[in-house]
Biopython code that builds the backbone (N, CA, C, O; Angstrom):
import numpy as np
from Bio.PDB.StructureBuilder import StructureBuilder

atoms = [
    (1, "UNK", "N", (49.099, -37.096, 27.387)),
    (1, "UNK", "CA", (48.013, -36.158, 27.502)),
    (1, "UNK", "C", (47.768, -35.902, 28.987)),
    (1, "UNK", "O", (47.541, -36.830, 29.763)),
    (2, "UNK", "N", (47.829, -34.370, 29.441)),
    (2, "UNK", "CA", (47.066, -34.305, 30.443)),
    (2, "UNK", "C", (45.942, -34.078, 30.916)),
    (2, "UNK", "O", (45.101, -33.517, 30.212)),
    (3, "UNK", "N", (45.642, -34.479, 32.294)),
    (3, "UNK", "CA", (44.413, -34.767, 32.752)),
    (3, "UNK", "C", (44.188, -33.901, 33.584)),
    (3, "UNK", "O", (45.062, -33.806, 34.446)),
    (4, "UNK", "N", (42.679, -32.685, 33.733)),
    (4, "UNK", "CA", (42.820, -31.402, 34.321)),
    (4, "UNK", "C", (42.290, -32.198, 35.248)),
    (4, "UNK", "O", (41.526, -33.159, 35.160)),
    (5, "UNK", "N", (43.058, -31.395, 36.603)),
    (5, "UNK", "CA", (42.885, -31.376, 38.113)),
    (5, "UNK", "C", (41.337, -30.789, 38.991)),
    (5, "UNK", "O", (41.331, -29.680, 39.525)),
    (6, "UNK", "N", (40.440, -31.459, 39.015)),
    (6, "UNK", "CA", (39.640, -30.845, 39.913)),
    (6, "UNK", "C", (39.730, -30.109, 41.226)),
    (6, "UNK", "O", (40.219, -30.736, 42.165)),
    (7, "UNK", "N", (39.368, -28.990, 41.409)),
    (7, "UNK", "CA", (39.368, -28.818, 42.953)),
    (7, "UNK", "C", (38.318, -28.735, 43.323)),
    (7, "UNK", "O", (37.497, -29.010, 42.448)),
    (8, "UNK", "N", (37.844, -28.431, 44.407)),
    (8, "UNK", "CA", (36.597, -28.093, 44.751)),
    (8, "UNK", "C", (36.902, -26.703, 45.937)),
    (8, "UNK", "O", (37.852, -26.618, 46.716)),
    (9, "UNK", "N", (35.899, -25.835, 45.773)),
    (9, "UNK", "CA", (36.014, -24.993, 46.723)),
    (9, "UNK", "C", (35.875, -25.293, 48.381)),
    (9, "UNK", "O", (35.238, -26.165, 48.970)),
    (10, "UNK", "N", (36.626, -24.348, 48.821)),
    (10, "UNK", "CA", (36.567, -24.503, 50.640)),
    (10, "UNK", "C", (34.869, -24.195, 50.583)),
    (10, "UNK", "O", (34.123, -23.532, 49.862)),
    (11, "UNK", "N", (34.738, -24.982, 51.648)),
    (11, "UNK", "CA", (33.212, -24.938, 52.631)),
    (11, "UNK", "C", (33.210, -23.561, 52.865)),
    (11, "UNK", "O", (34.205, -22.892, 53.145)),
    (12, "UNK", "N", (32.073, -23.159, 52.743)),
    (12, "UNK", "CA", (32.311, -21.498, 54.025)),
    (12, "UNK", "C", (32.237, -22.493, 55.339)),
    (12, "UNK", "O", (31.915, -23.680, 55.396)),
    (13, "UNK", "N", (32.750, -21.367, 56.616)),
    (13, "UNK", "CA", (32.483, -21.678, 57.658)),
    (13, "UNK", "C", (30.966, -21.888, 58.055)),
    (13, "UNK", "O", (29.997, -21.208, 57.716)),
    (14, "UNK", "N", (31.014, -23.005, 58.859)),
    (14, "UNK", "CA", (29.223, -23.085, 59.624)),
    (14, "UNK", "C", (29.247, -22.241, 60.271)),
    (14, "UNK", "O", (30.321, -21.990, 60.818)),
    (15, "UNK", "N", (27.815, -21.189, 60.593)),
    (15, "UNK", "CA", (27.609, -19.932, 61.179)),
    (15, "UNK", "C", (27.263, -20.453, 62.449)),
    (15, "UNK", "O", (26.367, -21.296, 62.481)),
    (16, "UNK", "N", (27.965, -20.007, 63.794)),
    (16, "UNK", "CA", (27.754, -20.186, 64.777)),
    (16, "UNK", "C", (26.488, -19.778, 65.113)),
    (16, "UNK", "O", (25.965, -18.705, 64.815)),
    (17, "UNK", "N", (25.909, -20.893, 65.894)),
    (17, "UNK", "CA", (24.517, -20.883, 66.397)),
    (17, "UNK", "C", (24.114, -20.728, 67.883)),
    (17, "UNK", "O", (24.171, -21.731, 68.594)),
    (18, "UNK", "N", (23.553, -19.087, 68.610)),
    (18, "UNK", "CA", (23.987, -19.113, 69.702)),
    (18, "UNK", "C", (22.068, -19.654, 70.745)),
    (18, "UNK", "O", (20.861, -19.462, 70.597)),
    (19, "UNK", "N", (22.904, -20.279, 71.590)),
    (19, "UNK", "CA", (22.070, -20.734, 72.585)),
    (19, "UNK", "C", (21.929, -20.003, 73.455)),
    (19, "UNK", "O", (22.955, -19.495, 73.908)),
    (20, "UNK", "N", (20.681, -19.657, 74.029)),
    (20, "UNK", "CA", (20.304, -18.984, 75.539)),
    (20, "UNK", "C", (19.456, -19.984, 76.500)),
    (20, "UNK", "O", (18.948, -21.069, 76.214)),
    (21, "UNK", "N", (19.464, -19.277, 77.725)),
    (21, "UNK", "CA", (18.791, -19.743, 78.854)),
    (21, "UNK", "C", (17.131, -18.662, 78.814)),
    (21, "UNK", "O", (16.983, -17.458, 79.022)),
    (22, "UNK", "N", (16.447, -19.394, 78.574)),
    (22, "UNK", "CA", (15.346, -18.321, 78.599)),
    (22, "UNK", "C", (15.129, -18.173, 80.325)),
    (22, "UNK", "O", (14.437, -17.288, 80.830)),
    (23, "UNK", "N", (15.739, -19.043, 80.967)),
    (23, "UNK", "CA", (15.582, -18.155, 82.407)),
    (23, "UNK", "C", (15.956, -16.901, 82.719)),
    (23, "UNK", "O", (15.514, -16.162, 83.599)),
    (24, "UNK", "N", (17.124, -16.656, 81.631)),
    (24, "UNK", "CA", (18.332, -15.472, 82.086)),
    (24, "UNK", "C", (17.837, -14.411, 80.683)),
    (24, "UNK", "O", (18.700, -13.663, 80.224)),
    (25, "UNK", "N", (16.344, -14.410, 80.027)),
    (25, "UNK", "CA", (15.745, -13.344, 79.261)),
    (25, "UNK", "C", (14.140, -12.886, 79.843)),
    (25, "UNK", "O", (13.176, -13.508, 80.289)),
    (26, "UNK", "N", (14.508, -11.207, 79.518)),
    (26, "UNK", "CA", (13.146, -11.261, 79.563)),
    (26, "UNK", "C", (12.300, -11.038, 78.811)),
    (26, "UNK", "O", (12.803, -10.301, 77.963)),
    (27, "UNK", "N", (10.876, -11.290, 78.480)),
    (27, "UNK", "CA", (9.679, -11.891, 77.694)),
    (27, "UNK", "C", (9.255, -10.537, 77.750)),
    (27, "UNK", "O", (9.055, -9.809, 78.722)),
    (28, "UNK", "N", (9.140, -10.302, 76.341)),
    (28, "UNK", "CA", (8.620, -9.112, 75.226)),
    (28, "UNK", "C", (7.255, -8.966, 75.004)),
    (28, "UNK", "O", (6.540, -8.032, 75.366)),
    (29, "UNK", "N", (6.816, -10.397, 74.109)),
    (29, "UNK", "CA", (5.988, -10.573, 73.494)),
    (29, "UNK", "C", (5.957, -11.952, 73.308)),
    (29, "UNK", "O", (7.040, -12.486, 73.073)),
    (30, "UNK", "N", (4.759, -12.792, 73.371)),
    (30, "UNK", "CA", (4.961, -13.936, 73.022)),
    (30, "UNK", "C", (3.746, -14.167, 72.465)),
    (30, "UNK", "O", (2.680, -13.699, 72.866)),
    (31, "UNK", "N", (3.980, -15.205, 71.139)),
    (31, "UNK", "CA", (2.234, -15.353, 70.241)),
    (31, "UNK", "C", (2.011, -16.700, 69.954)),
    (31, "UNK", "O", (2.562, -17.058, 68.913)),
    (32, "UNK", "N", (1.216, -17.785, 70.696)),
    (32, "UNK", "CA", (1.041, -19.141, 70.138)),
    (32, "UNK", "C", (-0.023, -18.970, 68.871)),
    (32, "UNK", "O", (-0.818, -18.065, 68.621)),
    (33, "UNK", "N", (0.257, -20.095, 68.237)),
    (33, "UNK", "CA", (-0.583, -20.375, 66.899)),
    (33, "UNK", "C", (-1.512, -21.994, 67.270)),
    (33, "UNK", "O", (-0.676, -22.862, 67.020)),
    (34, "UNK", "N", (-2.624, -22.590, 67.664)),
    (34, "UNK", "CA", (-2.771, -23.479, 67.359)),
    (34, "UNK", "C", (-2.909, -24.064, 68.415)),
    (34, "UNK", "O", (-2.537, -23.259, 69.269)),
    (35, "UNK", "N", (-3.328, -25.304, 69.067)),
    (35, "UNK", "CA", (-3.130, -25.379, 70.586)),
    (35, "UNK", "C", (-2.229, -26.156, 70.798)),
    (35, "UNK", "O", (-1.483, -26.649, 69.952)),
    (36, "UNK", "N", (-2.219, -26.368, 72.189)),
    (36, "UNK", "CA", (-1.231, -27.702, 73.014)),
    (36, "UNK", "C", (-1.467, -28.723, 72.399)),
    (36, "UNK", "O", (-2.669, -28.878, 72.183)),
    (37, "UNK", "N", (-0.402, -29.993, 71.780)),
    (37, "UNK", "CA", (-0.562, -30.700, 71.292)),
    (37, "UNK", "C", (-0.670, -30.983, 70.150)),
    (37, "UNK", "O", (-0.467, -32.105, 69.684)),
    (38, "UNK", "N", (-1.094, -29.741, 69.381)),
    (38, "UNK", "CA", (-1.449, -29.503, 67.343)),
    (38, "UNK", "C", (0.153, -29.614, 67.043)),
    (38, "UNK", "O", (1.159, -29.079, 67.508)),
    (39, "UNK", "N", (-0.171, -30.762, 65.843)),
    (39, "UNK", "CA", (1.228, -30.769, 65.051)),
    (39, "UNK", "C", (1.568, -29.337, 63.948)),
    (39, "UNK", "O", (2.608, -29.155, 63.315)),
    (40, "UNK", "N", (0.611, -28.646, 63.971)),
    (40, "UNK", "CA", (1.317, -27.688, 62.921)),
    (40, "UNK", "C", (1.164, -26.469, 64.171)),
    (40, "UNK", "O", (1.733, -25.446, 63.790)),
    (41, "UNK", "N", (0.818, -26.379, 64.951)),
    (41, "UNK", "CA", (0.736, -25.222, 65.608)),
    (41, "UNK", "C", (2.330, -25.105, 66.109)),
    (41, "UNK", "O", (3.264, -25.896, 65.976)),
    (42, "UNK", "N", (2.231, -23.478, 66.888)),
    (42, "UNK", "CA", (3.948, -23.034, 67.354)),
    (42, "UNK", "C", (4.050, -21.769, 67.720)),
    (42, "UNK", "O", (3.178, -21.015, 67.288)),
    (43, "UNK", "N", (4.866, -21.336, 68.389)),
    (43, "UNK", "CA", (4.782, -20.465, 69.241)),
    (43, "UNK", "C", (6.606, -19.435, 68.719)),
    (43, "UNK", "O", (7.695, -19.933, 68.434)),
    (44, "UNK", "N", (6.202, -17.960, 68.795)),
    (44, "UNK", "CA", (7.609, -17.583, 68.701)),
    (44, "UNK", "C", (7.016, -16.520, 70.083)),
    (44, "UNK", "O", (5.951, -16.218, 70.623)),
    (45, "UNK", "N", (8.480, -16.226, 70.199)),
    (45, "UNK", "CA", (8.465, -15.247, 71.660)),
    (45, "UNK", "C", (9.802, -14.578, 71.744)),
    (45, "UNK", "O", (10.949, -15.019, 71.828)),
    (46, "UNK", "N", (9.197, -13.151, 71.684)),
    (46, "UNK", "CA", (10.450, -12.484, 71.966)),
    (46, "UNK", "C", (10.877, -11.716, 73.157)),
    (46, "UNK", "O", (10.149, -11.016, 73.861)),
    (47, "UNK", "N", (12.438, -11.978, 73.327)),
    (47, "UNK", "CA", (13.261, -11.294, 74.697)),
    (47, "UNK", "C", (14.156, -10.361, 74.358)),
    (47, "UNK", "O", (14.468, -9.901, 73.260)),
    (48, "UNK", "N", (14.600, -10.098, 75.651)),
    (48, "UNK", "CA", (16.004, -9.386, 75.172)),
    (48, "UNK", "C", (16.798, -10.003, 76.673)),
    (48, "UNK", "O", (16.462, -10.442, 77.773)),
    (49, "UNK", "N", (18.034, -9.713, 75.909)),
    (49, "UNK", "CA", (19.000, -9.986, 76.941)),
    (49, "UNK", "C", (18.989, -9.215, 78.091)),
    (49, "UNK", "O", (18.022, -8.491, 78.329)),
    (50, "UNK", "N", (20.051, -9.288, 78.919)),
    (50, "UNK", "CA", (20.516, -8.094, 79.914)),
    (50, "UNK", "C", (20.929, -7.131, 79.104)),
    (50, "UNK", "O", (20.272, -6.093, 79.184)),
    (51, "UNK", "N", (22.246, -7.145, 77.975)),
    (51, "UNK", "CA", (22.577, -6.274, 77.355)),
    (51, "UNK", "C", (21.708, -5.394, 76.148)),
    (51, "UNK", "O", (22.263, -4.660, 75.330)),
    (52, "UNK", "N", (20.271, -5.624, 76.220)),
    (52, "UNK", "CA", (19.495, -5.011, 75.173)),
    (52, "UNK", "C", (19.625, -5.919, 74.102)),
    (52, "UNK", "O", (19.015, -5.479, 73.127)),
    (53, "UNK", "N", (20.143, -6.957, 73.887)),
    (53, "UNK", "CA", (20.048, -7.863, 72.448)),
    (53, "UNK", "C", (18.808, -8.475, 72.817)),
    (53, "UNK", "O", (18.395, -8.996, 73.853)),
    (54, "UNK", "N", (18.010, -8.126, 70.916)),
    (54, "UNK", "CA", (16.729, -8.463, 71.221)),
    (54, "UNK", "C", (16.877, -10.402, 70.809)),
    (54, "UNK", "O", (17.959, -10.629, 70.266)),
    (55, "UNK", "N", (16.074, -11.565, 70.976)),
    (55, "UNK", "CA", (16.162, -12.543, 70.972)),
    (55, "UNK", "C", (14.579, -13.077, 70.044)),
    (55, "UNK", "O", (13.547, -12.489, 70.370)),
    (56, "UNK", "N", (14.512, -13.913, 69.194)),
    (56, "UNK", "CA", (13.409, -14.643, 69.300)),
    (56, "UNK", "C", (13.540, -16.009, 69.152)),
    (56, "UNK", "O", (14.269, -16.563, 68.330)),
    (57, "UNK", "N", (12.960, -16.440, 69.807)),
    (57, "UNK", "CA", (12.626, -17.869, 70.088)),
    (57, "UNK", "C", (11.177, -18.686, 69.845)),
    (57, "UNK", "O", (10.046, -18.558, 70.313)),
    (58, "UNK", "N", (11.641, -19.360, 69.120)),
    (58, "UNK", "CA", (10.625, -20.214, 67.897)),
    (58, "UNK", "C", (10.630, -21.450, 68.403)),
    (58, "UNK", "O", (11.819, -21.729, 68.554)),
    (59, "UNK", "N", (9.761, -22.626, 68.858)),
    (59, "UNK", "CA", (9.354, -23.820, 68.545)),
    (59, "UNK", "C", (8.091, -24.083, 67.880)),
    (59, "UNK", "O", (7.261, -23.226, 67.576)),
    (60, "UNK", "N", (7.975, -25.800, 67.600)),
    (60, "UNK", "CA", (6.667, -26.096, 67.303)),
    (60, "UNK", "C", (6.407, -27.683, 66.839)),
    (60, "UNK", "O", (7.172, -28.619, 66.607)),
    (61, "UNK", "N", (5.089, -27.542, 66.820)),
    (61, "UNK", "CA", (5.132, -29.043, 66.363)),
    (61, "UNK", "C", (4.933, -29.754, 65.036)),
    (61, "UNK", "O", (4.107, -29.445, 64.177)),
    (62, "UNK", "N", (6.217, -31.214, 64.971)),
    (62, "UNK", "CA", (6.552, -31.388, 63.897)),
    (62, "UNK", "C", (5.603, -31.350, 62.419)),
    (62, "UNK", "O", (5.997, -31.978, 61.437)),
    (63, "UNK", "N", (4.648, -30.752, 62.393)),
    (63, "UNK", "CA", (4.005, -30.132, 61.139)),
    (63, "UNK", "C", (4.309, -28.585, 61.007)),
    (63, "UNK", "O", (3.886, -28.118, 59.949)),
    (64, "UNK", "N", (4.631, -28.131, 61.428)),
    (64, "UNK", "CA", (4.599, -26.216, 61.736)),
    (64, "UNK", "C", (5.717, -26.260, 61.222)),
    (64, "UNK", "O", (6.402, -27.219, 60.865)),
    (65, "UNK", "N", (6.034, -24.227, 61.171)),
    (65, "UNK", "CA", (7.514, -24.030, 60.218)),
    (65, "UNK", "C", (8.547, -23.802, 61.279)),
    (65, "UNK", "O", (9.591, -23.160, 61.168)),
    (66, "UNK", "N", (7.957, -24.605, 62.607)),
    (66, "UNK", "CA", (9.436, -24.617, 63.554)),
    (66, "UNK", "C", (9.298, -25.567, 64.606)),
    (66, "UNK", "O", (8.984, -25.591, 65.796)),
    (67, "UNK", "N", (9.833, -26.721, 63.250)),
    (67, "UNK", "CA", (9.366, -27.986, 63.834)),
    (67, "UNK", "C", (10.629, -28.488, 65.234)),
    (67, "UNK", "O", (10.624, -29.357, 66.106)),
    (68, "UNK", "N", (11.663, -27.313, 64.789)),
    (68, "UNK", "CA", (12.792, -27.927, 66.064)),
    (68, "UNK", "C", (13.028, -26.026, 66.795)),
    (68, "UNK", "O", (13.154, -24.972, 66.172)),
    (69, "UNK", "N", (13.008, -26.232, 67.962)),
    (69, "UNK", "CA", (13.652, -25.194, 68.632)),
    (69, "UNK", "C", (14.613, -24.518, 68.162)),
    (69, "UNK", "O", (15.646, -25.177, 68.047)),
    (70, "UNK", "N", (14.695, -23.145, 67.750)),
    (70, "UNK", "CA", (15.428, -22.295, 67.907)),
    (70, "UNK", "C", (15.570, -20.847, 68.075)),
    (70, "UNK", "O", (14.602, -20.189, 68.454)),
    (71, "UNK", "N", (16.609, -20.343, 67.844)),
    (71, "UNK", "CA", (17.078, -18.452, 68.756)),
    (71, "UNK", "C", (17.783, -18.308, 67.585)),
    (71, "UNK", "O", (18.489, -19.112, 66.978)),
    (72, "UNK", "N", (17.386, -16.762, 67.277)),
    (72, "UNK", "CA", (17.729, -16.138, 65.877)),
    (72, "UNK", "C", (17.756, -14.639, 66.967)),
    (72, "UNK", "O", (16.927, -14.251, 67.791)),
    (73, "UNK", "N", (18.939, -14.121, 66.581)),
    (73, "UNK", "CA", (19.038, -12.666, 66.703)),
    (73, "UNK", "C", (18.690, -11.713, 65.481)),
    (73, "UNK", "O", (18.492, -10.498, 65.513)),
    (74, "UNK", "N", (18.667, -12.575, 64.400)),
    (74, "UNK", "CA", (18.546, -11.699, 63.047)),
    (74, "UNK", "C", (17.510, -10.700, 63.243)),
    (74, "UNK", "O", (16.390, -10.819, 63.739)),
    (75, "UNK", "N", (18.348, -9.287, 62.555)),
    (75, "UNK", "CA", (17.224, -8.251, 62.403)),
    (75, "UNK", "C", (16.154, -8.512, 61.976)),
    (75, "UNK", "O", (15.123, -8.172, 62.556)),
    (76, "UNK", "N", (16.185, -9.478, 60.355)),
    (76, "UNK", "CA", (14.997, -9.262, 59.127)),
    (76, "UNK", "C", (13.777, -10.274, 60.279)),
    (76, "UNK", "O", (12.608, -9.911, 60.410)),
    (77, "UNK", "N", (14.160, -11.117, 60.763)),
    (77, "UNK", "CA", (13.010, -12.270, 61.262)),
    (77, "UNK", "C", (13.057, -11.007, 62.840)),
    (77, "UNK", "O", (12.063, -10.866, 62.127)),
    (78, "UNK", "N", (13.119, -10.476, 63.542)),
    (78, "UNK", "CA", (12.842, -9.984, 64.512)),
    (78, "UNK", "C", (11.907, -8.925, 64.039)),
    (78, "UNK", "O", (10.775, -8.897, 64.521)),
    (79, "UNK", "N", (12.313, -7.935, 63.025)),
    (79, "UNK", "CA", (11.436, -6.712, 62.239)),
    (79, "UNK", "C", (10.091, -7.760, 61.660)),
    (79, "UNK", "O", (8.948, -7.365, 61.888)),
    (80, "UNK", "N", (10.255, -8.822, 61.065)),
    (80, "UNK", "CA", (9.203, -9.591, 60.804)),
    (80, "UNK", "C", (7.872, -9.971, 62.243)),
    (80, "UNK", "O", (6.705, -9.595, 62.355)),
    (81, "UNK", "N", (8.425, -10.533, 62.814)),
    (81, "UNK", "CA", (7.650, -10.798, 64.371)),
    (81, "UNK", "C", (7.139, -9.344, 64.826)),
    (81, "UNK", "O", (6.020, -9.291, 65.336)),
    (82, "UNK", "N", (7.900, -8.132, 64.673)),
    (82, "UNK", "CA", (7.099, -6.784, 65.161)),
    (82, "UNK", "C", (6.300, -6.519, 64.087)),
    (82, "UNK", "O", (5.248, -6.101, 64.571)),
    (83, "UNK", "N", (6.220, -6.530, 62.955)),
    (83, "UNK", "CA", (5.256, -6.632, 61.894)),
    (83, "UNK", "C", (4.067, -6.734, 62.124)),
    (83, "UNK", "O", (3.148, -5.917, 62.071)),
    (84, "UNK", "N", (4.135, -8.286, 62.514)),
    (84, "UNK", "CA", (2.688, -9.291, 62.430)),
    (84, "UNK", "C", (1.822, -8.487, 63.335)),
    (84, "UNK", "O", (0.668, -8.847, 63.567)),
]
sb = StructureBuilder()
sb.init_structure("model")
sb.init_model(0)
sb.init_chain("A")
sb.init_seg("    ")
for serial, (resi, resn, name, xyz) in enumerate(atoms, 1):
    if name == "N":
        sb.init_residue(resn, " ", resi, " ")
    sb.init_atom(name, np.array(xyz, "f"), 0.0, 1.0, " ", f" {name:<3s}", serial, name[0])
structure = sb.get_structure()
């Protein structure tokens, strides 16, 4: 009797995650939530590059919804931040 072969599918690739120098952007808009020191408070702020790529940049503290640093070029979360 045979015994069917499992495979498992390929991983997708991990989506490259790009890093900037916020020295080398400039500041759009920037909106804190909460003060210095508040664990749920956090701050996003948006740039753009030299080349017109717009940037936002999110931290916060470990209670908030950006409890670790990061940079999202995504349209939907950038159209979101001009929203608010």
């Amino acid at each position: 009797m045979a015994t069917a072969k499992k495979t498992t599918a390929a991983k997708p690739a991990a989506k490259k995650v790009e890093k900037f120098e916020l020295a080398n952007l400039r500041l759009v808009e920037k909106r804190t939530y909460g003060y210095f020191g508040d664990p749920a408070g956090y701050e996003e702020s948006l740039y753009v590059t030299n080349d017109g790529t717009e940037v936002l940049y999110t931290n916060g503290g470990k209670d908030s919804k950006y409890s670790k640093e990061s940079f999202t070029t995504s349209k939907s979360a950038i159209a979101a931040f001009k929203k608010a």
